[in-house]
VOGU-3710 file (C-alpha; in Angstrom, 3 decimals, decimal comma):
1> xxxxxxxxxx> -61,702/-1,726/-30,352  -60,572/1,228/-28,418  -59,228/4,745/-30,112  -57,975/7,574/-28,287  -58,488/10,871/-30,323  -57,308/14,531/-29,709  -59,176/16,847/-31,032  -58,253/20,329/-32,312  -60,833/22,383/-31,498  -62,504/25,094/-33,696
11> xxxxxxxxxx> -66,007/26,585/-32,227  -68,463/26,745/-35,020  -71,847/24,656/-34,160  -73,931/27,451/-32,177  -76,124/24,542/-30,698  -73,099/22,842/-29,113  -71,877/26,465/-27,526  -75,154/26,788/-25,944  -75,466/23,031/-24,346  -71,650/23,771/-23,177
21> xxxxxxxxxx> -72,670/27,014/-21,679  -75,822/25,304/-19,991  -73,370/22,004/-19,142  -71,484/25,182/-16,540  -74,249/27,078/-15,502  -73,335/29,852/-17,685  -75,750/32,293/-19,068  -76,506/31,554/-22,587  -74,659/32,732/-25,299  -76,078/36,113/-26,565
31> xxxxxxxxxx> -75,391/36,941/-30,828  -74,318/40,425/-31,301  -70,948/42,613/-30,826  -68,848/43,024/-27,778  -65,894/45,539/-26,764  -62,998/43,788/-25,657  -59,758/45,704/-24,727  -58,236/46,047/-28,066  -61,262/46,504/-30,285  -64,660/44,931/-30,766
41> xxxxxxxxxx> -65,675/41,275/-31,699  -69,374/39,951/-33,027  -69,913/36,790/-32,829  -71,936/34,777/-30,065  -71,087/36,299/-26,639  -70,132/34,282/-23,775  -69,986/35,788/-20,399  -66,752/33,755/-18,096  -66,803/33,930/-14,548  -64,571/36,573/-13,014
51> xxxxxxxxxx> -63,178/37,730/-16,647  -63,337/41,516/-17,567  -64,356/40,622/-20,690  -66,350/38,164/-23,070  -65,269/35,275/-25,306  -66,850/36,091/-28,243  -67,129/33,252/-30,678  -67,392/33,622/-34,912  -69,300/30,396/-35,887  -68,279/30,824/-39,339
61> xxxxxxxxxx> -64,383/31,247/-39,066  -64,347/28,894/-36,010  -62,485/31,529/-34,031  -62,853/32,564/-30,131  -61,453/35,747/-29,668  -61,001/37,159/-26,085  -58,345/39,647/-24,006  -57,839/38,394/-20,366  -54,191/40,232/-20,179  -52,458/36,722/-19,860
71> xxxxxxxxxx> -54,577/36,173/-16,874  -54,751/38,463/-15,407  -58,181/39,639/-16,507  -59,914/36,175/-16,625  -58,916/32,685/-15,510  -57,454/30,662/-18,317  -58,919/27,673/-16,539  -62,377/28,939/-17,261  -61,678/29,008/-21,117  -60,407/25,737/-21,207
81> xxxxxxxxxx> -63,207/24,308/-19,042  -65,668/26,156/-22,198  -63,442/24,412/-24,637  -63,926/21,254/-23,457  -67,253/21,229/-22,419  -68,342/22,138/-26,276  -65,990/19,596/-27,935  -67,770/17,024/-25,257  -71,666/18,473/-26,663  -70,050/18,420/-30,179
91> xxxxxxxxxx> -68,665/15,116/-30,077  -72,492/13,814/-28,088  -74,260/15,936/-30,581  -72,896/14,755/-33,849  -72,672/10,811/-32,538  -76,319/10,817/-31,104  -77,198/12,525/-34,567  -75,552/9,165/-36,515  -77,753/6,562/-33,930  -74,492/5,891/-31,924
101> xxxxxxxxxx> -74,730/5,441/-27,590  -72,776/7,867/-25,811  -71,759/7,682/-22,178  -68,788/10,136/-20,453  -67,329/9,935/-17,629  -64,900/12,629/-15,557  -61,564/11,381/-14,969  -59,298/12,302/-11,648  -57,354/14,947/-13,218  -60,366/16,890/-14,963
111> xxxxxxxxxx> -60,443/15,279/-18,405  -63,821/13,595/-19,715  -63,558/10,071/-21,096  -66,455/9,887/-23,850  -67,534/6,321/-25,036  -69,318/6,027/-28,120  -70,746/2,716/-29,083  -71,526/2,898/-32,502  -75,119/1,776/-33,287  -76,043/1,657/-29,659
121> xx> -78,989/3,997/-29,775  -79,267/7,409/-27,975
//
């Protein structure tokens, strides 16, 4: 039987922001503090390409916090494109971790299809 979810995202599983980062040949997330325009953030640093300034996510609240001036200081795309590469290495992580078979696939317009088959194996 087939289920389409949607999935609200919150960022908390450190392991899962570092696969994402690899998964876009990012550099990988760094823990500390970072300035952003309006103030400072700690959390685990992620570095965008062409932004001004980092995403910093808090693991514990679930938060990303970031200032790209409505676009104009980063690429909304390339949040989104974070997003959804760590709910993909969330969702893999947490269904390989129960035994399940995952495969994914990249649809036309940018979305990935994930398939779990539960009880399939890794």
């Amino acid at each position: 039987m087939s289920h389409i979810v949607t999935i609200a995202t919150e960022v908390r599983d450190r392991a899962a922001v570092e696969a994402a980062c690899r998964r876009l040949g990012l550099a990988p997330p760094v823990e500390g503090r970072a300035a952003l325009y309006a103030g400072e953030a700690a959390g685990l640093v992620v570095r965008l390409p062409g932004w001004t300034y980092p995403v910093v996510v808090d693991a514990t609240t679930g938060q990303v916090r970031y200032d790209n001036y409505n676009g104009a200081w980063g690429d909304p795309a390339q949040l989104d494109r974070l997003l959804q590469a760590y709910a993909v290495e969330k969702a893999t992580i947490e269904a390989r971790r129960k035994g399940h078979a995952v495969a994914e696939r990249t649809l036309e317009d940018g979305s990935i299809r994930l398939t779990i088959r539960v009880g399939g194996g890794a």
